[in-house]
PAROPA-359139 format. One line per field, with one value per residue (C-alpha): residue number from 1; x, y, z. Coordinates in steps of 0.25 Angstrom, whole numbers, plus 5000, padded with zeros to 4 digits. Layout:
residues N
num: [NUM,...]
c1: [X,...]
c2: [Y,...]
c3: [Z,...]
***
This chain:
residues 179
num: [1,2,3,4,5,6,7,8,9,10,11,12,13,14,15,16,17,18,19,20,21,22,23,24,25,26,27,28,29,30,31,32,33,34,35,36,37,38,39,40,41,42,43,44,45,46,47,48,49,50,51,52,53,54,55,56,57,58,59,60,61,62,63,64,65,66,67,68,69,70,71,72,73,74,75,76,77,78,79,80,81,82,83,84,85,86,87,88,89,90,91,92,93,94,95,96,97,98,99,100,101,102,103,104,105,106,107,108,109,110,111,112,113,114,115,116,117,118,119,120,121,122,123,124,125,126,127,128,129,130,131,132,133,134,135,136,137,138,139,140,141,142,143,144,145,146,147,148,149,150,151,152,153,154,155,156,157,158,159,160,161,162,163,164,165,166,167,168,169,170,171,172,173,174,175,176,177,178,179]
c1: [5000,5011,5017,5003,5002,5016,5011,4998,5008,5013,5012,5008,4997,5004,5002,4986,4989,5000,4996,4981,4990,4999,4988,4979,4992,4994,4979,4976,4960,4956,4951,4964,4972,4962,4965,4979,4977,4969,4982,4991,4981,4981,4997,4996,4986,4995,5008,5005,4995,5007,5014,5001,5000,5015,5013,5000,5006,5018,5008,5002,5013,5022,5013,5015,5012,4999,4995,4997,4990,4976,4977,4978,4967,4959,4961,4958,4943,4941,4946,4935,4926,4920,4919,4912,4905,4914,4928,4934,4923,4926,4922,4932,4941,4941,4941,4954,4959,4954,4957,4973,4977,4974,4986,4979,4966,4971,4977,4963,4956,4966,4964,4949,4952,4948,4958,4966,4956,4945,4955,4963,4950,4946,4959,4959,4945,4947,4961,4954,4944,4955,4962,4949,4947,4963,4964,4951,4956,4969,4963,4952,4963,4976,4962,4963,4979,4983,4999,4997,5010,5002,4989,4996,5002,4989,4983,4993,4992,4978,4978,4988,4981,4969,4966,4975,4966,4953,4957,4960,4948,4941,4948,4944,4930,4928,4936,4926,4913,4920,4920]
c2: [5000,5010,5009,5011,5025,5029,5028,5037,5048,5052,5065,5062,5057,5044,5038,5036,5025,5018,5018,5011,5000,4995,4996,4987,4977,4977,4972,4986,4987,5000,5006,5003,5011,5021,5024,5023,5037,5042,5042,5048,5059,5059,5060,5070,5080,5079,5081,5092,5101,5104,5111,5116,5125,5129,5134,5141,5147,5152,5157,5166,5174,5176,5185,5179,5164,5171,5176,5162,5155,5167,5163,5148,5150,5158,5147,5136,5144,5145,5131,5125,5134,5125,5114,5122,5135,5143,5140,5126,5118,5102,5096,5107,5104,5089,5090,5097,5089,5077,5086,5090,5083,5084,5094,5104,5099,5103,5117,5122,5117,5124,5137,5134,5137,5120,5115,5104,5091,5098,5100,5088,5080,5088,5086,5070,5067,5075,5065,5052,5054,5057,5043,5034,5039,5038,5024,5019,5022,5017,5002,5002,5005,4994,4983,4986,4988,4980,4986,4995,5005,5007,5008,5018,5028,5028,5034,5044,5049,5051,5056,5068,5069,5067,5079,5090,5083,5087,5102,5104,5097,5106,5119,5117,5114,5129,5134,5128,5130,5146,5148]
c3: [5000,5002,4989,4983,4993,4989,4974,4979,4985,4971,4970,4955,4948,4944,4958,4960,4946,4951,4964,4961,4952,4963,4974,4964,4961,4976,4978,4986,4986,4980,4994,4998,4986,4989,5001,5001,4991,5001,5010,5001,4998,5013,5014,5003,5011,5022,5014,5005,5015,5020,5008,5004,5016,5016,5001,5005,5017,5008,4996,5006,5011,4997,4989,4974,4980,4986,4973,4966,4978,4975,4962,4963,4972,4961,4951,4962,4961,4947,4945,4955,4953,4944,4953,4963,4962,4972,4975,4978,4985,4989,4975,4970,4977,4974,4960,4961,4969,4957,4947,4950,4964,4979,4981,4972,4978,4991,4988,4981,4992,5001,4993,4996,5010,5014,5024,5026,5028,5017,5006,5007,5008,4996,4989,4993,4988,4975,4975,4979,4966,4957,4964,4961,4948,4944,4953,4945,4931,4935,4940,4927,4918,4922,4923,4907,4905,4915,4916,4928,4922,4910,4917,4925,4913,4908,4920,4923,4909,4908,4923,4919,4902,4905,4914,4904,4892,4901,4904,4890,4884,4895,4890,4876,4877,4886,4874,4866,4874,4875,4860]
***
């Protein structure tokens, strides 16, 4: 179970895949693999809160930084905004944290004034749906290819093309519905 954690711990993308392969060849039941994400979403809240509080701490007092934190803060609001009508409310919050990754997650709700418990719980559940739907495709997938390394590049391509192809499809067709 451990190595299957460590694999979880990457910081990268590439872990979740590799992590639902080795825990499936070692016979780990599902509920098991998914909470041992849990944990390292857990270990992560604990290890980053930190740094995320020093850099907020030091964004405050030097005056450029403070103007980059205001306007990441602006963009975090025109970004969720349509998510939820005002601001950057719980499902906000979690799609974020689906969308890019629970650090990210975390910092918006952070910038939404939720603290410790109420941002990482936002930030883990919007992880923990990006895990099932990242752990399910992977499983689905190797039942059809069988070579769990090939399974594996297929993933991580489509999990870092296919959200670009998205935004772009999404940009051309308010272009279009613009004109």
């Amino acid at each position: 179970m451990l190595s299957v954690l460590k694999l979880f711990l990457l910081p990268v993308g590439g872990g979740i895949p590799s992590g639902v392969l080795l825990a499936h060849a070692k016979g780990l039941a599902w509920p098991v693999t998914t909470l041992l994400y849990l944990v390292s979403d857990v270990i992560l809240a604990f290890a980053f809160e930190p740094i995320l509080r020093l850099i907020t701490t030091v964004c405050g007092k030097v005056p450029f930084l403070a103007r980059v934190s205001a306007a990441l803060k602006s963009a975090t609001a025109r970004s969720t905004s349509h998510f939820a009508g005002t601001g950057a409310g719980p499902i906000a919050l979690i799609m974020i944290a689906f969308g890019v990754d629970p650090m990210t997650g975390r910092a918006s709700a952070l910038a939404s004034g939720h603290g410790f418990v109420a941002g990482w719980g936002f930030a883990i559940a919007g992880d923990m749906l990006y895990f099932t739907v990242i752990a399910i495709t992977t499983l689905h997938l190797n039942s059809y290819i069988r070579d769990p390394n090939t399974t594996m590049v297929i993933v991580l391509i489509a999990m870092f093309g296919i959200p670009p192809l998205v935004r772009r499809i999404r940009i051309r067709r308010l272009l279009y519905q613009r004109t």
